[in-house]
N, CA and C atoms as an extended XYZ file, in Angstrom:
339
Properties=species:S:1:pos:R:3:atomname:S:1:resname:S:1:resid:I:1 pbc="F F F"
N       -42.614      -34.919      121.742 N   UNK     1
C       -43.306      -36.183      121.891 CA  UNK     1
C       -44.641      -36.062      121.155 C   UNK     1
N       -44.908      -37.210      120.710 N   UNK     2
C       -46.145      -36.988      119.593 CA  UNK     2
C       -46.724      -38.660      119.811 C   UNK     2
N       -47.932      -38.682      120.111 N   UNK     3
C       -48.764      -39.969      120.516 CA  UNK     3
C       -48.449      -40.501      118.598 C   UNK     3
N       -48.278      -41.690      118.814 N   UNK     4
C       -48.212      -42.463      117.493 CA  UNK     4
C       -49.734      -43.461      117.146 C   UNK     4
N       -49.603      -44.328      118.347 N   UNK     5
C       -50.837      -44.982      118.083 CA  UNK     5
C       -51.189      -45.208      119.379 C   UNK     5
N       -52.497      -46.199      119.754 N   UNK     6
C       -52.939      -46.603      121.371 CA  UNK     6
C       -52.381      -48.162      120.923 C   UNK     6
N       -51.895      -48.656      122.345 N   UNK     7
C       -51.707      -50.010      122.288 CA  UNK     7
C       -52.388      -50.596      123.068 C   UNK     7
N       -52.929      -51.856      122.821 N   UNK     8
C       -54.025      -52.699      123.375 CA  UNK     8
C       -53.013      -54.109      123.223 C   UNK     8
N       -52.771      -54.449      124.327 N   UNK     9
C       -52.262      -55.744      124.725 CA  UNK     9
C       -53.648      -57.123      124.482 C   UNK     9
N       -53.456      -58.380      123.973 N   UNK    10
C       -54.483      -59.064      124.097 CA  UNK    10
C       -53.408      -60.144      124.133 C   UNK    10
N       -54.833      -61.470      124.676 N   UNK    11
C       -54.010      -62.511      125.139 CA  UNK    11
C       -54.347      -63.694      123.522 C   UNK    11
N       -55.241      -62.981      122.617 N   UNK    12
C       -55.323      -63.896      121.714 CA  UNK    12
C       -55.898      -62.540      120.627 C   UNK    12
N       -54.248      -62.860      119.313 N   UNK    13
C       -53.967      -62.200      118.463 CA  UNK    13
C       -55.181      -62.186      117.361 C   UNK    13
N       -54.987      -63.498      117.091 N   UNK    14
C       -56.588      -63.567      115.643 CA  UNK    14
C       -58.215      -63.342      115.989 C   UNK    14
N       -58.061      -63.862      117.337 N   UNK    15
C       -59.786      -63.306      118.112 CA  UNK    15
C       -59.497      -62.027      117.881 C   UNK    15
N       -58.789      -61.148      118.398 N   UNK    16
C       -59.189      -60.128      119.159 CA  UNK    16
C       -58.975      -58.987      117.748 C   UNK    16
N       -58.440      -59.921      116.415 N   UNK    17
C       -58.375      -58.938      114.953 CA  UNK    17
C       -59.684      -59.141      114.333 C   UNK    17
N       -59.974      -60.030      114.691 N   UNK    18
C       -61.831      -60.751      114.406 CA  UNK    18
C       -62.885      -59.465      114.842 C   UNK    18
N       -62.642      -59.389      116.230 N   UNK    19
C       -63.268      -58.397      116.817 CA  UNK    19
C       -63.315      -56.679      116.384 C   UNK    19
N       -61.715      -56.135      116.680 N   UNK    20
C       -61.658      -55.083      115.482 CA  UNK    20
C       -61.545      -54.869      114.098 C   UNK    20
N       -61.825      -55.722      113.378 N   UNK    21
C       -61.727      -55.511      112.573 CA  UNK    21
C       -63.523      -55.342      111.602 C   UNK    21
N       -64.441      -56.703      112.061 N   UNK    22
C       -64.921      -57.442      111.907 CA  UNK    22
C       -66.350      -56.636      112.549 C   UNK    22
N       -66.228      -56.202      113.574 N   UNK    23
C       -67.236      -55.776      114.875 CA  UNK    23
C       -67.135      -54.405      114.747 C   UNK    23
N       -66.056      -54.009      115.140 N   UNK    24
C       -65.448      -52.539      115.098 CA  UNK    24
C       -65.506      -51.648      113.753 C   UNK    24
N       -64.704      -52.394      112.568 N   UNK    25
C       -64.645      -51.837      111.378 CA  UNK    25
C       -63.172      -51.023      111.244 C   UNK    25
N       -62.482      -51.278      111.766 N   UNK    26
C       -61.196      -51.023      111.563 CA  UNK    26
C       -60.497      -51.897      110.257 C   UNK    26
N       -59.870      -50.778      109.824 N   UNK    27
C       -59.161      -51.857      108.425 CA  UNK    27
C       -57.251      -51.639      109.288 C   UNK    27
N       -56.713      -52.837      108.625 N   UNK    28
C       -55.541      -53.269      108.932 CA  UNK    28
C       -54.431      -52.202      108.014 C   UNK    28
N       -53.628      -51.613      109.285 N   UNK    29
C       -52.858      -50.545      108.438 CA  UNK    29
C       -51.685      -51.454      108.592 C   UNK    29
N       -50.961      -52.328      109.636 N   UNK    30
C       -49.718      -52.826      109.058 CA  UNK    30
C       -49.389      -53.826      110.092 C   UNK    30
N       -48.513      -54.784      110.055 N   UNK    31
C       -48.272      -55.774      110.902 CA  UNK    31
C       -46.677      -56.115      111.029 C   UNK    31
N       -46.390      -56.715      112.351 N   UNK    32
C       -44.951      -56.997      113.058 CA  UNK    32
C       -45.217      -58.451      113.674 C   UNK    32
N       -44.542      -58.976      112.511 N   UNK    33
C       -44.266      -60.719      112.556 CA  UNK    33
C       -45.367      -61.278      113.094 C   UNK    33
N       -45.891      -62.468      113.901 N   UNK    34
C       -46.663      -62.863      114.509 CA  UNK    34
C       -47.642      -62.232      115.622 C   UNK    34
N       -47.265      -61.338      116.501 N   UNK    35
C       -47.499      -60.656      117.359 CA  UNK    35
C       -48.313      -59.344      117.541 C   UNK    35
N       -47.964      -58.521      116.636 N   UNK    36
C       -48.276      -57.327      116.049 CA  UNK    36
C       -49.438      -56.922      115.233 C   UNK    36
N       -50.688      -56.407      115.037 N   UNK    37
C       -51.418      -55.593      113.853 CA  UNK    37
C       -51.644      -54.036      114.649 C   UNK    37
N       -51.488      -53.477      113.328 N   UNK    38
C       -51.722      -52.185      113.707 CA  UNK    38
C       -53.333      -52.065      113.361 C   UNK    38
N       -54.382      -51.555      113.736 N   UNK    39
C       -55.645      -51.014      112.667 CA  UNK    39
C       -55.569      -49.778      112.755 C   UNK    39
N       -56.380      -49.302      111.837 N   UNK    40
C       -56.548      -48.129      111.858 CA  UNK    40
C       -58.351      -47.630      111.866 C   UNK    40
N       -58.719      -46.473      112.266 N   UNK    41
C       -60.019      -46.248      112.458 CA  UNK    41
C       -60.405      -45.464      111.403 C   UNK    41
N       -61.424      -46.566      110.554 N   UNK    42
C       -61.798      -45.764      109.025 CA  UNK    42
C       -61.712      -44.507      109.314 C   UNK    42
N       -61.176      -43.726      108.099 N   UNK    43
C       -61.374      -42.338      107.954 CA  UNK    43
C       -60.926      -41.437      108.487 C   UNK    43
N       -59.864      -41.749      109.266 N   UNK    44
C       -59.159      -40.933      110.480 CA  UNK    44
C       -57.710      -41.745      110.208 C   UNK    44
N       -56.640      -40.863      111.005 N   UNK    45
C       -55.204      -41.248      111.225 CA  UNK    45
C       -54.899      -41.946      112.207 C   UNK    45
N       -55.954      -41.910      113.450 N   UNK    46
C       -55.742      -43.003      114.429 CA  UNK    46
C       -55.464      -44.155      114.384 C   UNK    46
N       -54.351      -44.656      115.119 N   UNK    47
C       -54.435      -46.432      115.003 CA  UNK    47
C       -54.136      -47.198      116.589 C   UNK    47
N       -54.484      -48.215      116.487 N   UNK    48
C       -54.562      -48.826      117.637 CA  UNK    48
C       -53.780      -49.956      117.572 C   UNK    48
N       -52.774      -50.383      118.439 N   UNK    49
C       -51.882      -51.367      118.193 CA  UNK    49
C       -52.405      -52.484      118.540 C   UNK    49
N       -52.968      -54.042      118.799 N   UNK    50
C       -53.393      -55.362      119.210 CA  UNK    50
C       -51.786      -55.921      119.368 C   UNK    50
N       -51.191      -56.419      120.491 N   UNK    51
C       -50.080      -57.548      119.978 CA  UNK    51
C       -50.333      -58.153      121.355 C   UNK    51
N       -49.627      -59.335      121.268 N   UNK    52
C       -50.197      -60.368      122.418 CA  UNK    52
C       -48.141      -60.875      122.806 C   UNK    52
N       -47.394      -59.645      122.182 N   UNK    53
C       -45.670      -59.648      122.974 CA  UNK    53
C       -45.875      -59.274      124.492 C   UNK    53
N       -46.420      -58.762      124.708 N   UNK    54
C       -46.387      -58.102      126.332 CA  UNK    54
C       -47.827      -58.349      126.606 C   UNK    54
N       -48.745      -59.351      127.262 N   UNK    55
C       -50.306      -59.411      127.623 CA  UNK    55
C       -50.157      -58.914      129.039 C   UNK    55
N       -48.879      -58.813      129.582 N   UNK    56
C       -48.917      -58.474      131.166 CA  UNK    56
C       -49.331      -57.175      131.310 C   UNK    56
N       -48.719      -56.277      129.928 N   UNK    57
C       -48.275      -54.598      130.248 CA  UNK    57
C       -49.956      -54.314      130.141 C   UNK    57
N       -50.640      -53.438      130.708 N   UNK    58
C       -51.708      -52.548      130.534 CA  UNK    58
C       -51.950      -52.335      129.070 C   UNK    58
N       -52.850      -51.261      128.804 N   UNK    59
C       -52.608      -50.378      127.335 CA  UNK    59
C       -52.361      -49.280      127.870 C   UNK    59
N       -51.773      -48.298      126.618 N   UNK    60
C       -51.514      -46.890      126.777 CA  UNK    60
C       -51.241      -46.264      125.493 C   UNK    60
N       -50.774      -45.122      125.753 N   UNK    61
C       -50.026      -44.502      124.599 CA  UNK    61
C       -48.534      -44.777      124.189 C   UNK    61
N       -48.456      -44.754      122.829 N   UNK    62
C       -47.379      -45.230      122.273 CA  UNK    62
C       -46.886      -43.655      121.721 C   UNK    62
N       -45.833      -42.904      122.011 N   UNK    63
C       -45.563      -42.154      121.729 CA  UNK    63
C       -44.064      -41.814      121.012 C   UNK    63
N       -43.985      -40.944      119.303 N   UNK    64
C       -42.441      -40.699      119.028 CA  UNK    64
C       -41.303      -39.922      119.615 C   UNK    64
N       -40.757      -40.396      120.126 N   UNK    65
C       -39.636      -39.190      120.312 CA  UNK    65
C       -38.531      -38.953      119.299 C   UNK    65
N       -37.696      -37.923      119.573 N   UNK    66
C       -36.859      -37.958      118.431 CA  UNK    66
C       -35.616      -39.458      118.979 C   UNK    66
N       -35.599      -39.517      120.031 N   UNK    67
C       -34.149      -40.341      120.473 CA  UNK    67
C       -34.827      -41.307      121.841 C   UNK    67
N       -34.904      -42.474      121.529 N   UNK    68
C       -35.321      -42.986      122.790 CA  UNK    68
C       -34.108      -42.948      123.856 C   UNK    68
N       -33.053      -42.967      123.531 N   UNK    69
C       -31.747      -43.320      124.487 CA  UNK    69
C       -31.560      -41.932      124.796 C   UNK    69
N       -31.729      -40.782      124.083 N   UNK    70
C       -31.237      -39.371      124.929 CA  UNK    70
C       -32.464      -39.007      125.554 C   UNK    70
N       -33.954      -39.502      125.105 N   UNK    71
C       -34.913      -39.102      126.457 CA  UNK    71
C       -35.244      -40.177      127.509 C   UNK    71
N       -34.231      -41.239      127.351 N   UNK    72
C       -33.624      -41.694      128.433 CA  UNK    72
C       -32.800      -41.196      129.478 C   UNK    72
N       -31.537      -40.998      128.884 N   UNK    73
C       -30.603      -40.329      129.582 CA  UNK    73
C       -31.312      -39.084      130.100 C   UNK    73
N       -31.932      -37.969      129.668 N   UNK    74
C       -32.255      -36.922      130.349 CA  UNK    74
C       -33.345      -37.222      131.322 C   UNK    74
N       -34.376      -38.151      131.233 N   UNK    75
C       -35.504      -38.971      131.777 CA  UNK    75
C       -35.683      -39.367      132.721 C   UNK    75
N       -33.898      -40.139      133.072 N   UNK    76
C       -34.366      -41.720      133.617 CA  UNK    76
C       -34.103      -41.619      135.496 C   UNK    76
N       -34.004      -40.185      136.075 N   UNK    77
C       -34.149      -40.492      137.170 CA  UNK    77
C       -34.991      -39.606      137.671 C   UNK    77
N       -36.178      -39.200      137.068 N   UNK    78
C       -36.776      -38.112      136.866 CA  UNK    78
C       -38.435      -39.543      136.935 C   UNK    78
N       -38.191      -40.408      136.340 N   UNK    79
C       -39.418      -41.089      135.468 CA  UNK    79
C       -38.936      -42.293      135.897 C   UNK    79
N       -39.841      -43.022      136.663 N   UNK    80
C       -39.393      -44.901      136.527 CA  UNK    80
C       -39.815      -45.731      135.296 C   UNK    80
N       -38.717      -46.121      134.811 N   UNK    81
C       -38.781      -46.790      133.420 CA  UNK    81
C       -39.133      -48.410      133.831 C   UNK    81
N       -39.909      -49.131      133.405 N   UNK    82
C       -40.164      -50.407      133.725 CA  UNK    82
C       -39.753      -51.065      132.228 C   UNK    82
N       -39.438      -51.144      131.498 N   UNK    83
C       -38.494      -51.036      130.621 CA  UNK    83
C       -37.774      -50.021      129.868 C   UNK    83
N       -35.926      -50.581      129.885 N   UNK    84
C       -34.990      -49.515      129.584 CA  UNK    84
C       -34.954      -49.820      128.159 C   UNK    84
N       -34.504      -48.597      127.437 N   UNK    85
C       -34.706      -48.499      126.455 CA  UNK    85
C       -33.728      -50.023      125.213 C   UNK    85
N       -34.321      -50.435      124.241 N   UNK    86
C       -34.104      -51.736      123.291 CA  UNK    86
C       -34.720      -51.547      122.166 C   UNK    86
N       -33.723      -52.793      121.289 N   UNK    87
C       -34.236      -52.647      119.643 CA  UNK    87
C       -35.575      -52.708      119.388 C   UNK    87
N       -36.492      -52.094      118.190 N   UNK    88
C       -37.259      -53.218      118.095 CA  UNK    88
C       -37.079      -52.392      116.212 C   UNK    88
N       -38.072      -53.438      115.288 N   UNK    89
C       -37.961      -52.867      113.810 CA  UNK    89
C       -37.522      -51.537      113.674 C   UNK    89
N       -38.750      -50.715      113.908 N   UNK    90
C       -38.369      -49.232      112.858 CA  UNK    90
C       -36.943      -48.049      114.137 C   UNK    90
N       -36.665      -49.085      115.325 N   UNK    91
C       -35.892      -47.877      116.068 CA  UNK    91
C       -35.534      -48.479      117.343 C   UNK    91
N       -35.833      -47.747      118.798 N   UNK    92
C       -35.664      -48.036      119.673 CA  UNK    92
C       -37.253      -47.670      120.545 C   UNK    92
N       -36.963      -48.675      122.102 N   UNK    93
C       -38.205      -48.670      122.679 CA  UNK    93
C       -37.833      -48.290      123.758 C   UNK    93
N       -39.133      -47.705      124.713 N   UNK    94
C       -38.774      -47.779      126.023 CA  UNK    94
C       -40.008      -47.694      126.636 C   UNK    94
N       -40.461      -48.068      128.057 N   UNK    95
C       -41.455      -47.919      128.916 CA  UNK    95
C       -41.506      -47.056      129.958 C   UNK    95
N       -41.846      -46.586      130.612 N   UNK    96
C       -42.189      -45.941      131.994 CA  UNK    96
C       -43.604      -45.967      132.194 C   UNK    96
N       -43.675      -45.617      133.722 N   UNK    97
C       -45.258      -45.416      133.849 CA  UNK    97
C       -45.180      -44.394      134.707 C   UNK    97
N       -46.243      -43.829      134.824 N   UNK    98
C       -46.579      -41.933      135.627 CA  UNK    98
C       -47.318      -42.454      136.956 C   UNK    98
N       -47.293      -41.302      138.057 N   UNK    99
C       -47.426      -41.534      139.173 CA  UNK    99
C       -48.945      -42.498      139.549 C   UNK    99
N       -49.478      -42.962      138.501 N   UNK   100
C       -50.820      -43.721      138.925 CA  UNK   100
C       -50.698      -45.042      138.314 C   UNK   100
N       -49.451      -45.455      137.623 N   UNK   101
C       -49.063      -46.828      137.364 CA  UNK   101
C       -49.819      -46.804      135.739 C   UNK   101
N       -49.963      -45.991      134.993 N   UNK   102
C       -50.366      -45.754      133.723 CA  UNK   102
C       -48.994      -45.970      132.819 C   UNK   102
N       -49.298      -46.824      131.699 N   UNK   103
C       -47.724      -47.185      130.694 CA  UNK   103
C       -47.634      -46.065      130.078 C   UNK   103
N       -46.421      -45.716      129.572 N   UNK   104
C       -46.098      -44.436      128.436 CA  UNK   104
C       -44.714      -45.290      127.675 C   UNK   104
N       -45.197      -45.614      126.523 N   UNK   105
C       -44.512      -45.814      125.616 CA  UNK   105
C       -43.793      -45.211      124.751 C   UNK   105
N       -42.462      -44.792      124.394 N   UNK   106
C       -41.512      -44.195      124.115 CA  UNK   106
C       -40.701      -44.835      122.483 C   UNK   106
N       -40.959      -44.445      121.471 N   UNK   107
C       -40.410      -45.043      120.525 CA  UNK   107
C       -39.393      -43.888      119.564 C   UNK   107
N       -38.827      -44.281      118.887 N   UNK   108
C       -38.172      -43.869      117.677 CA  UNK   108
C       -37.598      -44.296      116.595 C   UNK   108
N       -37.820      -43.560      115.393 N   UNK   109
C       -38.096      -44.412      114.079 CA  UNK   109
C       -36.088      -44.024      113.855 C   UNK   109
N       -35.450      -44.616      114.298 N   UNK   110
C       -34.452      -44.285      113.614 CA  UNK   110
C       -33.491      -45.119      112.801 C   UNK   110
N       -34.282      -46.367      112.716 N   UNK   111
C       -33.809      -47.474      112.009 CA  UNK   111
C       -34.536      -47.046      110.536 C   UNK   111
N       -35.559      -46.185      110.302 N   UNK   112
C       -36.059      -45.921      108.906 CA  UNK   112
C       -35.545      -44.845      108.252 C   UNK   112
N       -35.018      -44.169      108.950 N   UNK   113
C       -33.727      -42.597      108.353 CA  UNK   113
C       -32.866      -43.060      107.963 C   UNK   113
């Protein structure tokens, strides 16, 4: 498992790119349809996700695995998943949260192999 980016849920997509981008100084590393910008933090590999698809979920870490569905299967009664694993662009997704109600985001790029 390897942290990919932080995700920051907002309830308004173009304010809140105004703000990092604008305020912050983050430049825009990549975007997913309406919903989605990634930034990134000059000068560093860090990026921080903004999307306003989920404003309910918290933020957290967005992390790769190699297989979202087999660290499911080995996972899933071990870990409460508050979402089971689904498509999204570059792979598959999944949610859980750890014993203090903190999100852990679960991805894999296997739609880009």
């Amino acid at each position: 498992m390897k942290l990919a980016f932080l995700c920051h849920p907002v309830t308004d997509l173009k304010k809140s790119l105004i703000y990092y981008r604008d305020t912050l100084g983050f430049e825009e590393a990549w975007r997913e349809g309406d919903h989605t910008i990634a930034l990134r933090l000059p000068g560093t590999d860090v990026q921080l996700m903004i999307e306003n698809d989920e404003p309910e979920l918290g933020p957290g870490g967005i992390f790769i695995v190699d297989s979202v569905d087999e660290y499911y299967e080995h996972h899933q009664e071990k870990l409460h998943f508050i979402k089971t694993p689904c498509d999204i662009p570059p792979g598959r997704y999944a949610i859980y949260q750890d014993d203090s109600e903190n999100l852990i985001r679960i991805i894999d790029l296997s739609r880009e192999r």
